[in-house]
C-alpha positions in Angstrom: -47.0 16.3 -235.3 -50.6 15.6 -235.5 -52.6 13.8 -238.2 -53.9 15.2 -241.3 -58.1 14.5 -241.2 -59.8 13.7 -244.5 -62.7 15.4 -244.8 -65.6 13.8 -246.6 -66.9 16.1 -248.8 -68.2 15.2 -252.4 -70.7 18.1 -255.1 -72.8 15.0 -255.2 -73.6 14.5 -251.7 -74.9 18.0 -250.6 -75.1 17.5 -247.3 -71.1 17.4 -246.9 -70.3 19.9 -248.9 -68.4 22.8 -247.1 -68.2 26.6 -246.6 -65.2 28.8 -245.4 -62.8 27.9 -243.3 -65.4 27.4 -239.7 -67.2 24.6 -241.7 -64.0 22.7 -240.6 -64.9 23.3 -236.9 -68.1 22.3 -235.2 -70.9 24.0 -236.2 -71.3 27.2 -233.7 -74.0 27.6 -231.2 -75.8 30.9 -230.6 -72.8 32.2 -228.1 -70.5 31.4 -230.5 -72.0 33.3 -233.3 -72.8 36.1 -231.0 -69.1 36.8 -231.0 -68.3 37.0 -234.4 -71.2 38.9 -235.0 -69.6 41.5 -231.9 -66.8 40.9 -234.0 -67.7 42.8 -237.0 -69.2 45.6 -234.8 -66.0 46.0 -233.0 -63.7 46.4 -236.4 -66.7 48.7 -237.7 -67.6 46.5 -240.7 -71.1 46.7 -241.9 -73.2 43.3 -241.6 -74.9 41.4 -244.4 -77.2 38.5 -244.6 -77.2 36.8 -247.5 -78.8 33.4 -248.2 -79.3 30.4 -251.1 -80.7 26.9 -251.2 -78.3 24.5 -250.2 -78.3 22.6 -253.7 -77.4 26.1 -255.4 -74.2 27.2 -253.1 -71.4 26.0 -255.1 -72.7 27.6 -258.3 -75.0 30.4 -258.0 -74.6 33.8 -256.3 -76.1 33.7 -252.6 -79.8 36.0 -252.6 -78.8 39.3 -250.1 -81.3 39.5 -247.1 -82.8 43.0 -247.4 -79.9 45.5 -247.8 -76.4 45.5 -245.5 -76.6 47.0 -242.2 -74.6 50.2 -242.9 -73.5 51.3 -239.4 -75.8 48.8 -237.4 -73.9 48.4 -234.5 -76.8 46.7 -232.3 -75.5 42.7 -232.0 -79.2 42.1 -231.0 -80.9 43.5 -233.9 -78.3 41.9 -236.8 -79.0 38.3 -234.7 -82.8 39.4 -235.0 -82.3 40.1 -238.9 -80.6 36.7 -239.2 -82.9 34.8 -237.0 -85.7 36.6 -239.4 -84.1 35.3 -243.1 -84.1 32.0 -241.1 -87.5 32.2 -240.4 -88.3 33.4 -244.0 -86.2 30.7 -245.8 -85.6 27.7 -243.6 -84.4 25.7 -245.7 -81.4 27.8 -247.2 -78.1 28.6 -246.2 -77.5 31.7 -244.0 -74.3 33.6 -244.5 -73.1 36.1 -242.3 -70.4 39.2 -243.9 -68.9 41.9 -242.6 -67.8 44.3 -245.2 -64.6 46.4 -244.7 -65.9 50.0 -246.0 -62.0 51.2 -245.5 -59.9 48.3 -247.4 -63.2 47.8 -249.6 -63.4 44.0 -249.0 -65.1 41.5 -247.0 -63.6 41.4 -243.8 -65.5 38.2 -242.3 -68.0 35.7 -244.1 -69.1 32.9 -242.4 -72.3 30.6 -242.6 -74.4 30.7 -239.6 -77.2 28.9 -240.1 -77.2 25.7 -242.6 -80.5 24.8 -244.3 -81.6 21.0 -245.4 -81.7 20.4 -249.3 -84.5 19.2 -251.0 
């Protein structure tokens, strides 16, 4: 059996704080998210961007990133859109969800882009 890892992660130090379960793993490179973002399209969820400065994640409600992407099915124009609230607020937290219209849930959430706190 392997060994349990301790994870460092304190609300006072923000840079160590984590998100969702892929904050465990590395953080993903552009292939990487470019899957989970074909993903979504496959299962037919809609995509979201949502963002939120780094110092606020824990106990604030994330800012949404124009409105979902009902029915975008174009992996290069969501990655645009991301790329884009990047751009816009670089120094926020991106998330990435895919919303389940069917089971009326989120069916992925993952952040994609982490931003530096102040």
């Amino acid at each position: 059996m392997t060994e349990m890892q301790d994870y460092k992660s304190s609300l006072a130090d923000v840079t160590s704080r984590k998100f969702e379960t892929f904050s465990y793993l590395p953080e993903m490179d552009d292939e990487r998210i470019r899957k989970q973002v074909a993903y979504i399209v496959s299962k037919g969820w809609n995509p979201a961007i949502e963002h939120v400065e780094p110092e606020n994640a824990f106990d604030h409600y994330w800012y949404m990133w124009k409105l979902p992407m009902f029915g975008e099915t174009d992996v290069d124009r969501i990655l645009a859109e991301v790329d884009a609230c990047h751009k816009a607020h670089p120094d926020n937290h991106i998330r990435l969800i895919g919303y389940d219209n069917y089971q009326q849930t989120k069916g992925a959430e993952m952040v994609v882009r982490r931003g530096t706190p102040v």
